[in-house]
Biopython code that builds the backbone (N, CA, C, O; Angstrom):
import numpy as np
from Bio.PDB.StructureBuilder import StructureBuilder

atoms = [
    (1, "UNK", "N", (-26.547, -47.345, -1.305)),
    (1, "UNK", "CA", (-27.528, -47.606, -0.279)),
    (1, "UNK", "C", (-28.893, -47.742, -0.949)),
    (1, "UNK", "O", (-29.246, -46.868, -1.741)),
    (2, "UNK", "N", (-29.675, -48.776, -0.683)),
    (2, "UNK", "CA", (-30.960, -49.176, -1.274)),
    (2, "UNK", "C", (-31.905, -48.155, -0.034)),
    (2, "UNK", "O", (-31.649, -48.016, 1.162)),
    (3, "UNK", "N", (-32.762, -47.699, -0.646)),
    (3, "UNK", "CA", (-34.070, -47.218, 0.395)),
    (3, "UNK", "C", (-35.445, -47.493, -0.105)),
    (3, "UNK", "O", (-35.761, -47.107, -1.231)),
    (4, "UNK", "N", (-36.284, -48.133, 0.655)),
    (4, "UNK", "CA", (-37.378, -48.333, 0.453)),
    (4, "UNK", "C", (-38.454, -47.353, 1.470)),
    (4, "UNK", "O", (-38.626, -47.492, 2.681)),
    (5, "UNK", "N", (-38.957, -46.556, 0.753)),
    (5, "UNK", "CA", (-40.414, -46.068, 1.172)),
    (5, "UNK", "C", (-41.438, -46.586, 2.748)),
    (5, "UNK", "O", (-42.084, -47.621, 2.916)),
    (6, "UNK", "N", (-41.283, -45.670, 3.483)),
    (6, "UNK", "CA", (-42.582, -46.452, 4.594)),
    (6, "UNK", "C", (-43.235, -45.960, 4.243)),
    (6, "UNK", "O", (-44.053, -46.411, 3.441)),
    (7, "UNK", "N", (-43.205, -44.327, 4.820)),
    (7, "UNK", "CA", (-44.598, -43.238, 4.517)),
    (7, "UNK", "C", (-43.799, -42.229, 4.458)),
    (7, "UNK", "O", (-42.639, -42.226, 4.868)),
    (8, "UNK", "N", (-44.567, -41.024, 3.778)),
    (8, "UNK", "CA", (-44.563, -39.817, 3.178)),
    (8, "UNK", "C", (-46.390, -38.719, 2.844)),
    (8, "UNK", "O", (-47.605, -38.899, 2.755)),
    (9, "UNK", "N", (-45.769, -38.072, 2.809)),
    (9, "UNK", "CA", (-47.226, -36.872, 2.787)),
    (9, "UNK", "C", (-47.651, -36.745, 1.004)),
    (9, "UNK", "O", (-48.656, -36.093, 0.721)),
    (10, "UNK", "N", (-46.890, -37.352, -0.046)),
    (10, "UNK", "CA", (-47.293, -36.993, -1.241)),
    (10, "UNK", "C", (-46.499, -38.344, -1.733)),
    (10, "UNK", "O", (-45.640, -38.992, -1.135)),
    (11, "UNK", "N", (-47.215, -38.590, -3.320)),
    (11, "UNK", "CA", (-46.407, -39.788, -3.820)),
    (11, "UNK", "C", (-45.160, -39.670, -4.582)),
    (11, "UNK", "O", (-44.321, -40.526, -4.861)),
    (12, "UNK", "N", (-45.251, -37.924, -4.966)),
    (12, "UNK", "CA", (-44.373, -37.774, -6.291)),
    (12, "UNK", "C", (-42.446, -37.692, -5.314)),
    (12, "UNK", "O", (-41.475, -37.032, -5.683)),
    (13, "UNK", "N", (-42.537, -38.500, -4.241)),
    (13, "UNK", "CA", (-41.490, -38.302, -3.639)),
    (13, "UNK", "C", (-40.404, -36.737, -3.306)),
    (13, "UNK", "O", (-39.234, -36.721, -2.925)),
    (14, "UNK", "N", (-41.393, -35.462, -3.646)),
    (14, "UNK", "CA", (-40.518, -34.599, -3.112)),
    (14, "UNK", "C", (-41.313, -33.998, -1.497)),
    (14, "UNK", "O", (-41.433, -32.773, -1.472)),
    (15, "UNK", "N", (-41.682, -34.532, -0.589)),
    (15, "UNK", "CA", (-42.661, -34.583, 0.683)),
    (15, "UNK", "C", (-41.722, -35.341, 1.508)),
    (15, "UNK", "O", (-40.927, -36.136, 1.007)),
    (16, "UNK", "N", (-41.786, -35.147, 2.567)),
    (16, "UNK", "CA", (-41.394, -35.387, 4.047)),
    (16, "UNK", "C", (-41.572, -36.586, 4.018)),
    (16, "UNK", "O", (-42.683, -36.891, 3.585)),
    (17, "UNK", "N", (-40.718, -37.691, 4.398)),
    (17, "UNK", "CA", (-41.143, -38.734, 4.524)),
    (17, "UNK", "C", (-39.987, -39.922, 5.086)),
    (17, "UNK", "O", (-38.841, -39.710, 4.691)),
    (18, "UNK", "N", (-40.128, -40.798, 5.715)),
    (18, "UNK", "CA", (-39.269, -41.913, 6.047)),
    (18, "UNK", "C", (-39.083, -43.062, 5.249)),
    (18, "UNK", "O", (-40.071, -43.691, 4.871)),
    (19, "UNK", "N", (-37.517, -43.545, 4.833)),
    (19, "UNK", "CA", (-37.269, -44.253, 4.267)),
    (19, "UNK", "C", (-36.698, -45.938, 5.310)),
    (19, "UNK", "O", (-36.303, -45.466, 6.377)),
    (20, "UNK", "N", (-36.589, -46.965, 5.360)),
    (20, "UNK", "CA", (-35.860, -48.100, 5.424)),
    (20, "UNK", "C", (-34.587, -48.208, 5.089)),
    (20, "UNK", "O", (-34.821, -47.599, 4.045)),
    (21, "UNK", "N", (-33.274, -48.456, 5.001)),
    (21, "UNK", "CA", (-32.302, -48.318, 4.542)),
    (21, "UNK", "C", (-31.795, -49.865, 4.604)),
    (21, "UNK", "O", (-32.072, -50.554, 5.586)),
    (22, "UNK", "N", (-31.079, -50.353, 3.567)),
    (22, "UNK", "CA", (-30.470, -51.870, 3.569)),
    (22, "UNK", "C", (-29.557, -51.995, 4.818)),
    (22, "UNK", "O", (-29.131, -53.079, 5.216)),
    (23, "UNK", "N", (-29.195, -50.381, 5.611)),
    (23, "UNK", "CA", (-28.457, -50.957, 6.720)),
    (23, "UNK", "C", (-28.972, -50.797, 7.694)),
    (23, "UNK", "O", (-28.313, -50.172, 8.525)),
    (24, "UNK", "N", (-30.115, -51.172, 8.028)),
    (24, "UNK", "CA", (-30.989, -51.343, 8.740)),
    (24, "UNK", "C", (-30.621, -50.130, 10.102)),
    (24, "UNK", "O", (-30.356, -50.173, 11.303)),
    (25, "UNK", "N", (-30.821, -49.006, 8.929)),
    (25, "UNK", "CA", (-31.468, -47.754, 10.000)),
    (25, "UNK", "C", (-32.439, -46.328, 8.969)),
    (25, "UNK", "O", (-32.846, -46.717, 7.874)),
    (26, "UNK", "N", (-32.621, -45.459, 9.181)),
    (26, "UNK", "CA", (-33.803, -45.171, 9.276)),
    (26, "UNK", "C", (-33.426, -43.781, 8.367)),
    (26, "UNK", "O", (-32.328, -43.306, 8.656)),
    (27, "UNK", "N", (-34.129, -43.119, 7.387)),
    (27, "UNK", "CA", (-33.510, -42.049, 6.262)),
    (27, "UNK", "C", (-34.886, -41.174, 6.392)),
    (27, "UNK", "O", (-36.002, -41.652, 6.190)),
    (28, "UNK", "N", (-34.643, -39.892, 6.740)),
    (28, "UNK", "CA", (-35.625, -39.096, 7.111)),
    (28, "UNK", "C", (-35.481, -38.083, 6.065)),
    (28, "UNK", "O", (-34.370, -37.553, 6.065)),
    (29, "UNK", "N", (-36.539, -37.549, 4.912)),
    (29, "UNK", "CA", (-36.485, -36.725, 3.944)),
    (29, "UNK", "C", (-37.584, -35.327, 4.290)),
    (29, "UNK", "O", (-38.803, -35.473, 4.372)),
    (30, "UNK", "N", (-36.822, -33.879, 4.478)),
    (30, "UNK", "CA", (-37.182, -32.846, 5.111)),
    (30, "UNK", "C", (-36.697, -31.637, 5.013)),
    (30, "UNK", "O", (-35.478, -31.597, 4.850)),
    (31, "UNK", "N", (-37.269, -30.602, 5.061)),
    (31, "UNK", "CA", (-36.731, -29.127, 4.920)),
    (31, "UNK", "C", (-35.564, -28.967, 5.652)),
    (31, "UNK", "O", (-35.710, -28.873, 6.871)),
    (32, "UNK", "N", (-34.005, -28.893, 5.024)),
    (32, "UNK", "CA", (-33.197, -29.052, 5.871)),
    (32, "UNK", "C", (-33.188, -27.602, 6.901)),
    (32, "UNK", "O", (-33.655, -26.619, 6.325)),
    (33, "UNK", "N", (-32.774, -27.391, 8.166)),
    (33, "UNK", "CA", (-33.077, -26.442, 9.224)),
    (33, "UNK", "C", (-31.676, -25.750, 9.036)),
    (33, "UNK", "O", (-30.647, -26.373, 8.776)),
    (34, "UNK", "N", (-31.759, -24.430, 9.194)),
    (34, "UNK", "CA", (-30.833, -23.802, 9.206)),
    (34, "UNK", "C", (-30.481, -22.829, 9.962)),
    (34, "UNK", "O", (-29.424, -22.228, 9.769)),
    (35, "UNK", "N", (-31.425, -22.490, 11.062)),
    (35, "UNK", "CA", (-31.466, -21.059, 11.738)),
    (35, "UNK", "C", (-31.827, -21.826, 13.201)),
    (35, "UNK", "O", (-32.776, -21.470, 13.899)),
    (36, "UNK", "N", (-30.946, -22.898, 13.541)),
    (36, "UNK", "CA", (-31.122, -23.512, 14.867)),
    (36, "UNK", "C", (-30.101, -23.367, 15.635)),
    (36, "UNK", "O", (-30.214, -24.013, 16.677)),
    (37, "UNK", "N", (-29.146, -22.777, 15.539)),
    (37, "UNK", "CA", (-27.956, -22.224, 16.703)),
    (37, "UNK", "C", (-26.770, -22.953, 17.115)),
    (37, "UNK", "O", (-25.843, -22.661, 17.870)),
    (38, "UNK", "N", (-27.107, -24.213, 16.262)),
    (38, "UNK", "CA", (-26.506, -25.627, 16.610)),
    (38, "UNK", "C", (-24.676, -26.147, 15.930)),
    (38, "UNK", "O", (-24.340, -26.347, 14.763)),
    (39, "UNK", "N", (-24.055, -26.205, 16.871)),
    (39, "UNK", "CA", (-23.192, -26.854, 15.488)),
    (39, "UNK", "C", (-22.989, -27.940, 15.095)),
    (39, "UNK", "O", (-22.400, -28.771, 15.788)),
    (40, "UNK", "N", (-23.547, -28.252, 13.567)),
    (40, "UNK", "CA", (-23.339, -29.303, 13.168)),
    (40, "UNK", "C", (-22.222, -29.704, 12.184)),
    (40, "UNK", "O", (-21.819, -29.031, 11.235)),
    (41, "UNK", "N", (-21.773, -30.974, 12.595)),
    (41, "UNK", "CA", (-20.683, -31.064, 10.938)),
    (41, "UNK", "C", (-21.338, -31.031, 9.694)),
    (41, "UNK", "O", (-22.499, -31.279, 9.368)),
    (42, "UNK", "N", (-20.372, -30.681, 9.091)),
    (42, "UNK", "CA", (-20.138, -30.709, 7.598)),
    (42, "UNK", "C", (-21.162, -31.930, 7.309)),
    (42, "UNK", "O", (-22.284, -31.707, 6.855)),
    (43, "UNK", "N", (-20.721, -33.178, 7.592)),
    (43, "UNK", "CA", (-21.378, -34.246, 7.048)),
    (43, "UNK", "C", (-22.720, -34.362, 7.512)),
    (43, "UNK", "O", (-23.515, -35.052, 6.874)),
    (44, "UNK", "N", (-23.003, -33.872, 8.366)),
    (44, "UNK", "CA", (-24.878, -33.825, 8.871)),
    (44, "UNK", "C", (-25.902, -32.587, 8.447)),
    (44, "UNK", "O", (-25.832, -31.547, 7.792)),
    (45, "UNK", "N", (-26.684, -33.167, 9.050)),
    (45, "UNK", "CA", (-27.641, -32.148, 8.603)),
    (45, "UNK", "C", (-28.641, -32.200, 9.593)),
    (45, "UNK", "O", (-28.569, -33.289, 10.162)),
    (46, "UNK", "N", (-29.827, -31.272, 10.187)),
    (46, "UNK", "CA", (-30.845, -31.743, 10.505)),
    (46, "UNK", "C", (-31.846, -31.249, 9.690)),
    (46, "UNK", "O", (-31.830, -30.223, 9.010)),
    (47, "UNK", "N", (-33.054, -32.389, 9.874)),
    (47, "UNK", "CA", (-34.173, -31.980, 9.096)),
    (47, "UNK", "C", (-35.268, -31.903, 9.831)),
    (47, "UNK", "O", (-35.382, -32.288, 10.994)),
    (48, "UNK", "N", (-36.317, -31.264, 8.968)),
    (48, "UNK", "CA", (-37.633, -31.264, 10.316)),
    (48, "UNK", "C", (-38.907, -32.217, 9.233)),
    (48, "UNK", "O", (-39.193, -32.027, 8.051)),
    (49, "UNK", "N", (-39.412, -33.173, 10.148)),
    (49, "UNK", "CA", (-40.342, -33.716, 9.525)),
    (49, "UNK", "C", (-41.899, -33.831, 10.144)),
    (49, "UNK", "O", (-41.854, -34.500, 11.176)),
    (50, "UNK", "N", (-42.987, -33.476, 9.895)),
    (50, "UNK", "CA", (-43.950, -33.925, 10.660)),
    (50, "UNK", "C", (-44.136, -34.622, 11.454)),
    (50, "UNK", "O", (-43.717, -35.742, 11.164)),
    (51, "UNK", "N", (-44.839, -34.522, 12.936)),
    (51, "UNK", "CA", (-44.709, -35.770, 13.805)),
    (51, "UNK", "C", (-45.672, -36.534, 13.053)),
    (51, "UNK", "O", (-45.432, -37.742, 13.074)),
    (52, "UNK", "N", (-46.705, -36.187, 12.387)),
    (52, "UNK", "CA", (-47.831, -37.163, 11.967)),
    (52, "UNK", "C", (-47.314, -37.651, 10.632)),
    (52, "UNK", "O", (-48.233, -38.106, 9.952)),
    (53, "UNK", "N", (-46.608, -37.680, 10.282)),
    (53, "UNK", "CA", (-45.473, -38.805, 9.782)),
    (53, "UNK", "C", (-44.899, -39.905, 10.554)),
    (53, "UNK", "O", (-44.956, -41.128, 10.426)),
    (54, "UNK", "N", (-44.392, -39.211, 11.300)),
    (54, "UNK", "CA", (-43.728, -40.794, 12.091)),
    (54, "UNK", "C", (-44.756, -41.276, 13.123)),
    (54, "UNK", "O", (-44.609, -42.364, 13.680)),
    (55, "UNK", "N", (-45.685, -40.555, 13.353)),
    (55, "UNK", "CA", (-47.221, -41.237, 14.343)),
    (55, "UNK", "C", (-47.713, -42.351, 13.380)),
    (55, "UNK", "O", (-47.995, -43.460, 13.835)),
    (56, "UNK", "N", (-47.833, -42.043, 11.910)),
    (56, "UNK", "CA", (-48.871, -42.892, 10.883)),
    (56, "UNK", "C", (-47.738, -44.128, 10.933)),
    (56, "UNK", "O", (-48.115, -45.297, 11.016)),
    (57, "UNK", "N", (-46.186, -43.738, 10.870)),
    (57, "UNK", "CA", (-45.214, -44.811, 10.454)),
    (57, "UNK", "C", (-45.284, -45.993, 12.010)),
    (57, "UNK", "O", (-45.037, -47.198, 12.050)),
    (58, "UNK", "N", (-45.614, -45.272, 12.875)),
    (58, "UNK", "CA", (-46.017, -45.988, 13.959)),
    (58, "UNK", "C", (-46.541, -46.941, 14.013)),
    (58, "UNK", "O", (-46.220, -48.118, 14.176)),
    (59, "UNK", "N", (-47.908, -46.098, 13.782)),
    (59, "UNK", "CA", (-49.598, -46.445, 13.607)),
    (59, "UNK", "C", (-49.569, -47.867, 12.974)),
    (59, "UNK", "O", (-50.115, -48.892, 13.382)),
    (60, "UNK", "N", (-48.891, -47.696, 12.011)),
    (60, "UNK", "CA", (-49.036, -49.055, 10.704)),
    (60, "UNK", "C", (-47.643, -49.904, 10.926)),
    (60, "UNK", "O", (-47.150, -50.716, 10.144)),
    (61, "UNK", "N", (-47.090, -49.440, 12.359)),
    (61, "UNK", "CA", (-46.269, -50.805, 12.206)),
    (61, "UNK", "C", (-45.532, -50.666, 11.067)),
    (61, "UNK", "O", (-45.526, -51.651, 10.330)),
    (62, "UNK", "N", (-44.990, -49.834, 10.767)),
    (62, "UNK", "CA", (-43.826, -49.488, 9.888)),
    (62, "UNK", "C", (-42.562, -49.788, 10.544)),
    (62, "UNK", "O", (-41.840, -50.698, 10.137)),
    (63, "UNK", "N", (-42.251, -49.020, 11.598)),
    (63, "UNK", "CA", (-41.416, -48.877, 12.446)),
    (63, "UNK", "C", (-41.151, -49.474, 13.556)),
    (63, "UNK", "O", (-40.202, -49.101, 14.245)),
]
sb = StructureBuilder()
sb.init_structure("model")
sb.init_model(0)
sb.init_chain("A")
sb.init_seg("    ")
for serial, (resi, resn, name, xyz) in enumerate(atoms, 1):
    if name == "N":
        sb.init_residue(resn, " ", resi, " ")
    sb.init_atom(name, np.array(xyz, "f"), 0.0, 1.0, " ", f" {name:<3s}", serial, name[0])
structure = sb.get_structure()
C-alpha cells in the first residue's frame, strides 16, 4: 500500500496525522486506545487523533 502525507502535527513522521492511501481511503496515524470498553478484532485498532488535524485537513481541501 502506497501512502502519501496530507497533514500531521510534526515532520519527523512519528505525530498524529492523516495519510491518502492508493486505495483511495483514508490511514489515520495515533496513540492506539486501549482502555475504551469496546470489542474490537484482532485486525483493528482504534486510534485517537486531534480534531485540529482533520479541521486543518479540511481547511486545505485535503479531504
Amino acid at each position: 500500500m502506497a501512502l502519501t502525507r496530507l497533514v500531521g502535527e510534526c515532520e519527523d513522521g512519528e505525530c498524529p496525522a492523516i495519510y491518502a492511501t492508493d486505495r483511495a481511503t483514508l490511514a489515520f496515524q495515533g496513540n492506539i486506545l486501549t482502555d475504551h470498553g469496546l470489542k474490537i478484532p484482532p485486525h483493528e485498532a482504534l486510534v485517537e487523533v486531534p480534531i485540529d488535524i482533520i479541521r486543518k485537513a479540511i481547511r486545505d481541501n485535503l479531504i
